[in-house]
N, C-alpha and C positions, 0 to 999 in steps of 0.2 A: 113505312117511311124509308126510303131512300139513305144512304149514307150522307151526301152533302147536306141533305135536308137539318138531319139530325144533329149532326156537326153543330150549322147555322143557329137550328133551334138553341143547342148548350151555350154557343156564344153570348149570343144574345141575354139568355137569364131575365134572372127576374129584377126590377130597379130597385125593390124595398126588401129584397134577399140579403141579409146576412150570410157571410163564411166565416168559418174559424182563420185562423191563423195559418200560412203557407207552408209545408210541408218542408219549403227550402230552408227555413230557420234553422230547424236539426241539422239541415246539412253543414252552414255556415259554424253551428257549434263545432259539427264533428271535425271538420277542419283546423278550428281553433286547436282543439284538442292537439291533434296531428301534428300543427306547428310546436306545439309546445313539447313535444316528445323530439326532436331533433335537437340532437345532441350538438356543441360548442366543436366536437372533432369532426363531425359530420358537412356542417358550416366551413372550417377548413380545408377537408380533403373528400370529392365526390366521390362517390360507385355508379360505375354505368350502370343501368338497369332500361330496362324495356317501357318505355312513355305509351301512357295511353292519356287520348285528347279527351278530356269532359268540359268540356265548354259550357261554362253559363249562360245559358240563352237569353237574357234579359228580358224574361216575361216572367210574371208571378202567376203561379199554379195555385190556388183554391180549389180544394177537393172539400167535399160534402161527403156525407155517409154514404148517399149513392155515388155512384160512377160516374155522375157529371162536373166537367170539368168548365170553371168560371176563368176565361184569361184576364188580367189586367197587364197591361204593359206598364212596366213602369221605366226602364230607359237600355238602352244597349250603348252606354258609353262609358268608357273608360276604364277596362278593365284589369285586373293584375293578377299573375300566377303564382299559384302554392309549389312546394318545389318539383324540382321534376320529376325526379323519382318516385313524386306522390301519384304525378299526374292528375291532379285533378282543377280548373281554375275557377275562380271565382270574382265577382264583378267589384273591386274595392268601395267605389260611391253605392253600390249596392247594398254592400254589410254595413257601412256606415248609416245608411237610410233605415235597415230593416231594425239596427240598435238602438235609434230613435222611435221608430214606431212599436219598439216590445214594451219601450219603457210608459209609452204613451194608454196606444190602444191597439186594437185587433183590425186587419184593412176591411173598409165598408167598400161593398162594388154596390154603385148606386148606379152604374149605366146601363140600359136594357144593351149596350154594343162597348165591345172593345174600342174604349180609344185611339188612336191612328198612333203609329211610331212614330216615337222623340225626336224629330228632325229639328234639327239647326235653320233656320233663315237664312246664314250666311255658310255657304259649303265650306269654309275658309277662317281660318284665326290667326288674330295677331300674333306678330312675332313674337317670341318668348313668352308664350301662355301655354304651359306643360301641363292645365290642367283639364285641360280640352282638348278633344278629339274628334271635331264635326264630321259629319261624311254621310251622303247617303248611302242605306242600305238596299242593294239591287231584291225586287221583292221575292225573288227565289229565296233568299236567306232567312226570311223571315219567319219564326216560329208557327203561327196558324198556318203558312201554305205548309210548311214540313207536316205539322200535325195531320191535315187533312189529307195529303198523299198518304202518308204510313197509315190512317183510319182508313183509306178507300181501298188499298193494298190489302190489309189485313180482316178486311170484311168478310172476305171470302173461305176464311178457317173457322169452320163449325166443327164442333164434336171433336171428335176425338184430335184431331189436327191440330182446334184449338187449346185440346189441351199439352199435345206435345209440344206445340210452340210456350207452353208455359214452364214446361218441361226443360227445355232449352234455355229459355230467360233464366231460370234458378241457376241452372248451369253457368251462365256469364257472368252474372254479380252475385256476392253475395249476399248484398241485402233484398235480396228475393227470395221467397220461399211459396211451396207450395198452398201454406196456410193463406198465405198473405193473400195468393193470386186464386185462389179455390174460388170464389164468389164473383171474379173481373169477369167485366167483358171486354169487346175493344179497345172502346175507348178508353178506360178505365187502362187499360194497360199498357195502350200508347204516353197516355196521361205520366204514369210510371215511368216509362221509358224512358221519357224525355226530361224528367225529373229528374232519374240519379244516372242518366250516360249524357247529357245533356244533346243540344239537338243534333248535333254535327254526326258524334260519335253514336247515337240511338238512331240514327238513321244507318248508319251503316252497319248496324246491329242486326237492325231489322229484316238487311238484304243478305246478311250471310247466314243468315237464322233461315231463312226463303228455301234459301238454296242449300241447305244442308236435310232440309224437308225434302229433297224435290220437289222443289213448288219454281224451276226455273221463270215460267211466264212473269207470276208476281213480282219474285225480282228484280226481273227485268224491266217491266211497268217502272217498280218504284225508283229505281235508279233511273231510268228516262227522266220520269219529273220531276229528279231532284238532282240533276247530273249536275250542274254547281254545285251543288254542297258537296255531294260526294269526293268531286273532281281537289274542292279546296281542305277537303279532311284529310286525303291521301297526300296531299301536297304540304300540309301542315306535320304529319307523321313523320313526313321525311324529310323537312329543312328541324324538325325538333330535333331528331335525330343525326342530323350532320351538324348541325349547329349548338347542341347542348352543351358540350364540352369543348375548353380548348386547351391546345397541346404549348407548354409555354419551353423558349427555347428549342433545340434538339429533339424534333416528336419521338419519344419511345410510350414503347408498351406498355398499358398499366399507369404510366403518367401524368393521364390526363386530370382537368377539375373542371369541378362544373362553373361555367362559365359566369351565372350568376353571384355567387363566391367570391369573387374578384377583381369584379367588374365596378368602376366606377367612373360616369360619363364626363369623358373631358367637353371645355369651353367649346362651344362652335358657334363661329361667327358667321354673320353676310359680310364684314369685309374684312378682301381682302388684301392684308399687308405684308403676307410673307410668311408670318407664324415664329419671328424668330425671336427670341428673348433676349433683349437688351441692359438685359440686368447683369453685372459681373461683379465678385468679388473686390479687386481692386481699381477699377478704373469705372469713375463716376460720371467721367464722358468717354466712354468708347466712340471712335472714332466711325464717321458713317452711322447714325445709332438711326437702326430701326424702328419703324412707325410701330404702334400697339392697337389693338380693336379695344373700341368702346364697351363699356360693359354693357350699355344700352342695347348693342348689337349681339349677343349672344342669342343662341337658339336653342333649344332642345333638340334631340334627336331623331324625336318621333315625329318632330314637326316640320322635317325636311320640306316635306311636299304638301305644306300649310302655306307655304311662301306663295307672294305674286310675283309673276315680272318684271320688271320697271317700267314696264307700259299698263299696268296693273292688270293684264289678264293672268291665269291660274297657271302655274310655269308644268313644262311636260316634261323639259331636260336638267336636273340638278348635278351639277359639276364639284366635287368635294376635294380640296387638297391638303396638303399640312408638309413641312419638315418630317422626312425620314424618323421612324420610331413613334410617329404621334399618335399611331394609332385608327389608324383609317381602317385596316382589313377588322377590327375587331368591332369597331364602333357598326361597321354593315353586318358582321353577325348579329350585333345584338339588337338592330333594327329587323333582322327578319327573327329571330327568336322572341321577341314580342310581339312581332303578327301574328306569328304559328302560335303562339299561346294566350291570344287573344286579350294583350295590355295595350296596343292602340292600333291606328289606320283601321279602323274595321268596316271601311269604307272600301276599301282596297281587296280587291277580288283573289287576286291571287300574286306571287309574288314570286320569282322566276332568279336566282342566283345563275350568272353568268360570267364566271370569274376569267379575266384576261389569260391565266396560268392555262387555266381548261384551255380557252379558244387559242393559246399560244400550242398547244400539244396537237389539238387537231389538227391545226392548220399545218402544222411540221408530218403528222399522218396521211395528211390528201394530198400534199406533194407528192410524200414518196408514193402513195395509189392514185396519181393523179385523178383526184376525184372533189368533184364541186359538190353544194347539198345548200338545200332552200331552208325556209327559215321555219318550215314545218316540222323537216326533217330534222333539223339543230333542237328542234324544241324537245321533240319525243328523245333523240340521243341520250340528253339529261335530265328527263323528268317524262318518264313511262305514263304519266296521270294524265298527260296532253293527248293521248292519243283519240278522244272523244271529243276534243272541242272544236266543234263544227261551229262556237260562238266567236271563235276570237275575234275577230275581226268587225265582231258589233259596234256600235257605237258605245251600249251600257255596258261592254265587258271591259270592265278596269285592273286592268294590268299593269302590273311594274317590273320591270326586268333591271335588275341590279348587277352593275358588270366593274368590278372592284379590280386595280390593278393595272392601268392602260401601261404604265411604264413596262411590265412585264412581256406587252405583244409585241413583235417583231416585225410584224405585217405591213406592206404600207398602206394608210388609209390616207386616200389620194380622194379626196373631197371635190377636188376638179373636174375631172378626167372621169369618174366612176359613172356610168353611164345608170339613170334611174330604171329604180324597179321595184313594181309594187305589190304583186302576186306573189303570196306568201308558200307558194307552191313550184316558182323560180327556183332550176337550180342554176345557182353562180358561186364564182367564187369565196371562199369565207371573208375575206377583204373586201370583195364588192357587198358581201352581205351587211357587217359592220357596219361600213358605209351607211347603209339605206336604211336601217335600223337607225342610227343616231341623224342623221337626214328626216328622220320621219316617211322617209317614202312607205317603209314598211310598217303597217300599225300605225298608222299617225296618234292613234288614241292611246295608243301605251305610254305607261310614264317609264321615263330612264332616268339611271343614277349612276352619274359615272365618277369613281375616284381614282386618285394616282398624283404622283409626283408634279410637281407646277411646270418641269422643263416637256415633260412627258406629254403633259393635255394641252399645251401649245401646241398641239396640231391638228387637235378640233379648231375649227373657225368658229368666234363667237356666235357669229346669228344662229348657230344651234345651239346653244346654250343660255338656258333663261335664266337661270340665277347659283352664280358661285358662292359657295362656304368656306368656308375654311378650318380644321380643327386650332386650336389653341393649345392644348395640353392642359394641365392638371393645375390648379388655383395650389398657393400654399395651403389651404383648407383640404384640396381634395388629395395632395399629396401624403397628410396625415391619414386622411379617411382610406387612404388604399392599401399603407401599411399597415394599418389596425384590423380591418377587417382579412384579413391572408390568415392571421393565427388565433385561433384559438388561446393561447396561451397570452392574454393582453399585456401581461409585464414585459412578457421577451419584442412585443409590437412597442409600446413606450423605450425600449432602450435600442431598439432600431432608429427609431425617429429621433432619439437624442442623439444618439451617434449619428446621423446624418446631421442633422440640422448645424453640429458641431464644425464639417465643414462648410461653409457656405455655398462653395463652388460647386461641389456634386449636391448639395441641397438646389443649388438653382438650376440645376439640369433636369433635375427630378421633375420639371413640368414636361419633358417629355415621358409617357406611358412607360416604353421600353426601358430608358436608364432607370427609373422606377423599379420596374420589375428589378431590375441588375439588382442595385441595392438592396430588395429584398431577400434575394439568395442568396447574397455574396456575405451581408452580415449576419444574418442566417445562422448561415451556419460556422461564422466566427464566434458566437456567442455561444452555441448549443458546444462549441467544439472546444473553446479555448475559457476555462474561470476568467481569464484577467485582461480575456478582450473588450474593449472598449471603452479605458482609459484613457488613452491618446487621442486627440482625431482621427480619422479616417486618414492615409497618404493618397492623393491625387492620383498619382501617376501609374499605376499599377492600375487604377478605375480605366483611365484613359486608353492603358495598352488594351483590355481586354474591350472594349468599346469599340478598336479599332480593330480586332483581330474581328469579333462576331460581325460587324457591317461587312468586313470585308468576306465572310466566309458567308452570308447572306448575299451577296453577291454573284459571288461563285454558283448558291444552289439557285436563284432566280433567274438571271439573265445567261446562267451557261450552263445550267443543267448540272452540275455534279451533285451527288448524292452525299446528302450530310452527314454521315458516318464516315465516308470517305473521301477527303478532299484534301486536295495539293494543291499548295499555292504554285503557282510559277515564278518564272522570269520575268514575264509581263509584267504580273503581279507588284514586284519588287521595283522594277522601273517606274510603275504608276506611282509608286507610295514613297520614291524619292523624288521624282517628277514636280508630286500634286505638293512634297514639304518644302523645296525650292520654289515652287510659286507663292507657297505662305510665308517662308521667309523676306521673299521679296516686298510681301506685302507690308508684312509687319517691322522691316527696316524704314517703307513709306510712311508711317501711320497710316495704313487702309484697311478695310473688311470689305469692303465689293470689290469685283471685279470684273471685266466686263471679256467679251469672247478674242478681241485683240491681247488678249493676257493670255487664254489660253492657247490660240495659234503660237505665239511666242516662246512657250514653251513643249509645242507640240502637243497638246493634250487636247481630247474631244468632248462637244459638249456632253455627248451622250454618257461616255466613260464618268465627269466629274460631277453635274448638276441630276443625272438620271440613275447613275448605275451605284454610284461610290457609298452612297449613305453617310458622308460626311458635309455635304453642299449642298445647294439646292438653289431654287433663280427665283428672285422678286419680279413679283407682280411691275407692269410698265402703266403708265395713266395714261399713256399712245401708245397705239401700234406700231408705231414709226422711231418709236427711239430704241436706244440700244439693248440688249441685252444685258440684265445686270443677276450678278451672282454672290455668293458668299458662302462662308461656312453656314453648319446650320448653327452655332454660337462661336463667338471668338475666342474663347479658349480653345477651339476646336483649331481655331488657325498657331493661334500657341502652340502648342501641342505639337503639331505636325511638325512646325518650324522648328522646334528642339527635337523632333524625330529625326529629320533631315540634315542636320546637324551630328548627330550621336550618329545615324546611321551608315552616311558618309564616310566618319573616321570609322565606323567598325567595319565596314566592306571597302571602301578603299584607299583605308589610311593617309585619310585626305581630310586639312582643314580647313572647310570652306570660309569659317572668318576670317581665317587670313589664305587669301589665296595664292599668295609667293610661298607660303612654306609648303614643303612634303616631308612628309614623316618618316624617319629613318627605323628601318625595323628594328636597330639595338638599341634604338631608344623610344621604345611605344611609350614606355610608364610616364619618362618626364614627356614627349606630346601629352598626353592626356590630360598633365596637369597645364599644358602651353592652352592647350583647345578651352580649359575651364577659365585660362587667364584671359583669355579673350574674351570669350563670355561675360566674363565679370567685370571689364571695363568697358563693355559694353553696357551694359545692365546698369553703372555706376556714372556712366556720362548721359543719360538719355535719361528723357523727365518720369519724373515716379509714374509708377503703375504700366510705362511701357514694355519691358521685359521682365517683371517681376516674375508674371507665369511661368515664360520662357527658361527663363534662369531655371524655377524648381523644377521642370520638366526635366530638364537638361541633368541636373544631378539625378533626379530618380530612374532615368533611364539605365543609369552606368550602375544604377545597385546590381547586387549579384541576382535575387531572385528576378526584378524586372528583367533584367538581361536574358534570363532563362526564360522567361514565353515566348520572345520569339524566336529562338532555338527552331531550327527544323524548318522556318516560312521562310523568313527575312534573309540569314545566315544558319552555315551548317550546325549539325548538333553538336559537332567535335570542336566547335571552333573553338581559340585557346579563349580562356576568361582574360577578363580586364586585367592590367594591372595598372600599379597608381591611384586607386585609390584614396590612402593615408593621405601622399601629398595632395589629393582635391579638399578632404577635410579639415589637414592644414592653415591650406588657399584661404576656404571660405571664412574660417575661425579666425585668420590673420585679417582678411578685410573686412569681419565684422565690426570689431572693435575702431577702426577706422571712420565706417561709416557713417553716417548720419543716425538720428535717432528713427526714424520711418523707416528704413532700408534693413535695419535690424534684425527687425521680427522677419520680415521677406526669408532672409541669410539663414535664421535660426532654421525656419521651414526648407529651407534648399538643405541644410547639413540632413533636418529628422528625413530628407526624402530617401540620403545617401547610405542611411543606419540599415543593414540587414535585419530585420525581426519582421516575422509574421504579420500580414497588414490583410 
């Protein structure tokens, strides 16, 4: 009998044959096991180690005392990974099914044929349903074609061959042993194979096992007819491996954690309104107040490309934006780290990181070698696994090319002008290639995901784009759940989260990802450093300097290349950041929080610089194409802030008081200006209706503290510059008009003096 013959015959079976119980059950134990040995310090701080991919195949293995193997399919959806270090995954609705049927009964195969794969009716799920994951599976992937390639491969090893190839299996895992496999034959030990390396990873076991035989031919055969799988195991090895860990802050060495650890998915919506959070401390109508998404409209992550189009076909182009810090570059790792570890899209063939950073470096590299490259050649550049795929360009081959970052390209993608082109063996420019790539001329069947700032993807033209996201940031709920799960240590996680919560203000910024993070480093290691930190609130202002110092030195390393260990602010620099705080004051004298580009011409500033490059702004969505451009901070504290920057900043570089514009500061009397500059402010603050410069005001004292003063030593002004004086008389100032004040304006005061007290914050 024939190999396929034999195959068919095992398939097949007998309909009133019982089987024991699936050999996968022990696996799922031993797993259990495994999780429960990982330690609380482990969970907090990863170790790289070297991932190997065991993929659950979604078929149940019934083994008999002979060597014939009975398949049942029972589903290939929705999967979740054990960690990574472990490397091993496992199907979640799987273990859940198999713990019901232990308790039950043993599985009866009553069909003389395997049932046909769990296919969905509808390729496609409703919005915000994260428990589903429909998608067809291309039939290469499918466990029996694997089986019977590596059965028709390995036919061919008789005797002593086949016992060296057993020889070699023990060598790879360890739960292989010569006893075990003494009595196998092929099947029987493909059966195994595919058991405990599961199919992906047993398949490609199989071919380096070949070829370490000299058995090149074989091989070569098996990989031919399984060069998808192969092509997507290698491609999964290597987005697990750039994408396992992430470098938080300053990338150094040894720093990293594993990214699951930390990870907690922010809100993502279908509409979008901007992302900007209209919630503030003291002012219960901020002016201009920004639209919010529905909760209805939230998405999952995984279910980006579950979306329709508004014309209800299946969308090809997914457009992702949010407010600076929210989180986009991280949110697309952990979309391709649960492909590669097989928790969803397993629909999705392969999945192709094409980060704007990359294609901004090459494109800066073919200038100076003036040299063009097709979109064959782009593919192989960064993903060596491409170099066999003579399919791409099928209609079943489903691709997704993920290209994170557009505000970072420099290129112009001139959508007009770019003349088509469709041969994916064209060499043109990388700018014309982009083009044709988001155009669909190239690969019309690949799916794209493109994300970046809202000012930045305004120069895609909609008709290429099927359906916009938006991230939201972090719910009050998920703000707790992010700082809880970072420590191990859950007491010192609960007096992080009290201390934040204590001040409101940086509590409601916390729905951005990033100020997140801040606050958990920054209290951190006040608590581990200091007994008697975290009695007070939190001081604002010191949160805000250092907010402002990292956007702006994230700026520096993204759109102008310096290297973050070493960076120097400029002149520029210092011009932009008095510039951008005289436009926020301007505002905040109006009552306003938008702005529109006649604001910034006005004060010479560019959109690119403010809404794209700065990390403090960013531009709302238009409901036409035809109206204006409209901008803002990305929260109005942020316009606060600035505007007591530009204030403080001004008198400390050129002894100049912009409240009042007829005086100039006599240099034998800096002390009393300083307290003329706080009496302006404070009759400012004291004639203007509550809640309008309350922030202003506290910014304004916290800035002139001595340690604030001190960080931006060396950017802003030189490091030798003299320190403040005048002081006393600002605390004076405030202590004398408090007592005056009203009774609301009070507590404001008390908070301007605690901003002004030097002590450790």
């Amino acid at each position: 009998m024939d190999s396929d013959s034999e195959v068919e015959g095992i398939l097949q079976g007998s309909r009133n044959q019982e089987r024991p119980p699936s050999s996968y059950g022990s696996m799922k134990s031993d797993e259990e096991e495994e999780d429960e040995n990982i330690t609380e310090a482990q969970r907090s701080f990863g170790k790289s180690e070297l991932h190997t991919i065991t993929t659950y195949t979604g078929v149940q293995l019934n083994r008999n005392v002979s060597p014939e193997t009975v398949f049942t399919e029972i589903t290939h959806q929705q999967s979740v990974s054990k960690h990574p270090q472990e490397g091993t995954f496992v199907t979640e609705r799987c273990a859940e099914e198999e713990e019901k049927r232990d308790e039950s009964s043993p599985i009866q195969v009553d069909s003389p044929e395997p049932p046909p794969s769990v296919e969905p009716e509808d390729e496609t799920q409703e919005e915000g349903d994260d428990e589903q994951q429909p998608g067809k599976l291309h039939p290469e992937f499918d466990l029996p074609y694997i089986f019977k390639s590596m059965q028709s491969c390995l036919t061919s090893l008789v005797g002593p061959e086949l016992h060296l190839f057993k020889r070699y299996l023990c060598g790879r895992h360890p739960s292989f042993t010569m006893t075990d496999l003494e009595e196998s034959d092929t099947l029987d030990i493909v059966d195994k194979m595919l058991e405990r390396f599961g199919k992906l990873q047993g398949l490609r076991v199989a071919i380096r096992m070949l070829e370490s035989m000299k058995k090149p031919e074989q091989a070569q055969e098996l990989e031919k007819k399984c060069k998808r799988a192969v092509i997507q195991y290698e491609l999964k090895c290597d987005l697990i491996r750039r994408h396992n860990c992430i470098f938080e802050g300053v990338p150094r060495a040894g720093q990293h954690i594993y990214l699951k650890y930390v990870y907690v998915e922010p809100q993502i919506s279908t509409q979008g309104h901007g992302g900007v959070n209209p919630l503030h401390k003291v002012r219960s109508d901020p002016p201009n107040p920004p639209q919010v998404a529905s909760p209805d409209s939230m998405i999952g992550g995984n279910n980006i490309f579950r979306l329709r189009s508004m014309n209800g076909s299946p969308v090809r182009c997914v457009l992702t934006t949010g407010v600076p810090g929210i989180g986009n570059s991280v949110a697309v790792q952990k979309f391709m780290l649960d492909w590669a570890e097989d928790r969803a899209n397993f629909d999705i063939q392969f999945v192709f990181p094409f980060p704007f950073r990359e294609m901004q470096s090459l494109r800066e590299r073919n200038i100076v070698e003036k040299k063009d490259i097709s979109m064959l050649e782009l593919l192989q550049t960064y993903h060596n696994e491409t170099r066999s795929m003579d399919f791409l360009e099928q209609p079943d081959c489903k691709v997704l090319f993920v290209m994170d970052g557009i505000d970072i390209y420099q290129g112009n993608l001139d959508f007009k002008n770019t003349p088509v082109v469709t041969d994916i063996e064209a060499v043109i420019p990388l700018d014309s290639l982009l083009v044709n790539l988001i155009r669909g001329s190239l690969l019309p069947h690949a799916l794209l995901w493109l994300t970046g700032r809202r000012a930045a993807t305004n120069q895609i033209p909609p008709e290429y784009i099927h359906r916009v996201t938006e991230i939201q940031g972090y719910s009050d709920e998920q703000k707790d759940d992010y700082l809880t799960m970072r420590y191990s240590d859950k007491s010192l996680a609960a007096k992080i989260i009290r201390h934040t919560k204590s001040s409101p203000t940086i509590y409601t910024l916390c729905h951005i990802p990033f100020c997140c993070w801040m606050v958990a480093m920054v209290y951190e290691r006040g608590f581990r450093n200091h007994d008697d930190y975290g009695n007070e609130p939190p001081k604002i202002t010191s949160f805000f300097i250092h907010y402002m110092i990292i956007q702006n030195n994230r700026k520096l390393e993204k759109y102008h290349g310096q290297n973050p260990n070493s960076q120097k602010w400029t002149e520029m620099d210092k011009v932009f950041m008095l510039t951008l705080g005289r436009l926020a004051l301007k505002l905040l004298d109006n009552n306003r929080s938008v702005f529109y580009e006649e604001d910034l011409n006005e004060h010479s500033l560019l959109v690119r610089e403010v809404a794209w490059c700065s990390g403090l702004c960013t531009e709302l969505p238009r409901t036409n194409a035809k109206d204006k451009r409209v901008f803002c901070f990305t929260h109005l504290s942020f316009l606060e802030f600035m505007a007591a920057h530009y204030v403080w900043l001004t008198f400390r570089l050129e002894e100049r008081n912009v409240l009042d514009q007829s005086y100039r500061v006599s240099k034998l009397f800096k002390e009393h200006s300083l307290v003329d500059m706080y009496r302006k402010a404070v009759d400012r603050y004291l004639s203007a209706p509550v809640g309008q410069y309350d922030l202003f005001l506290r910014f304004l004292c916290g800035l002139s503290m001595t340690l604030n003063d001190g960080l931006l030593r060396g950017m802003l002004f030189p490091h030798n510059a003299p320190p403040l004086k005048g002081l006393e008389d600002v605390a004076r100032l405030l202590t004398k008009r408090k007592v005056s004040a009203g009774k609301e304006r009070q507590h404001n005061l008390s908070e301007c003096l605690r901003e002004l007290e030097t002590s450790e914050d």
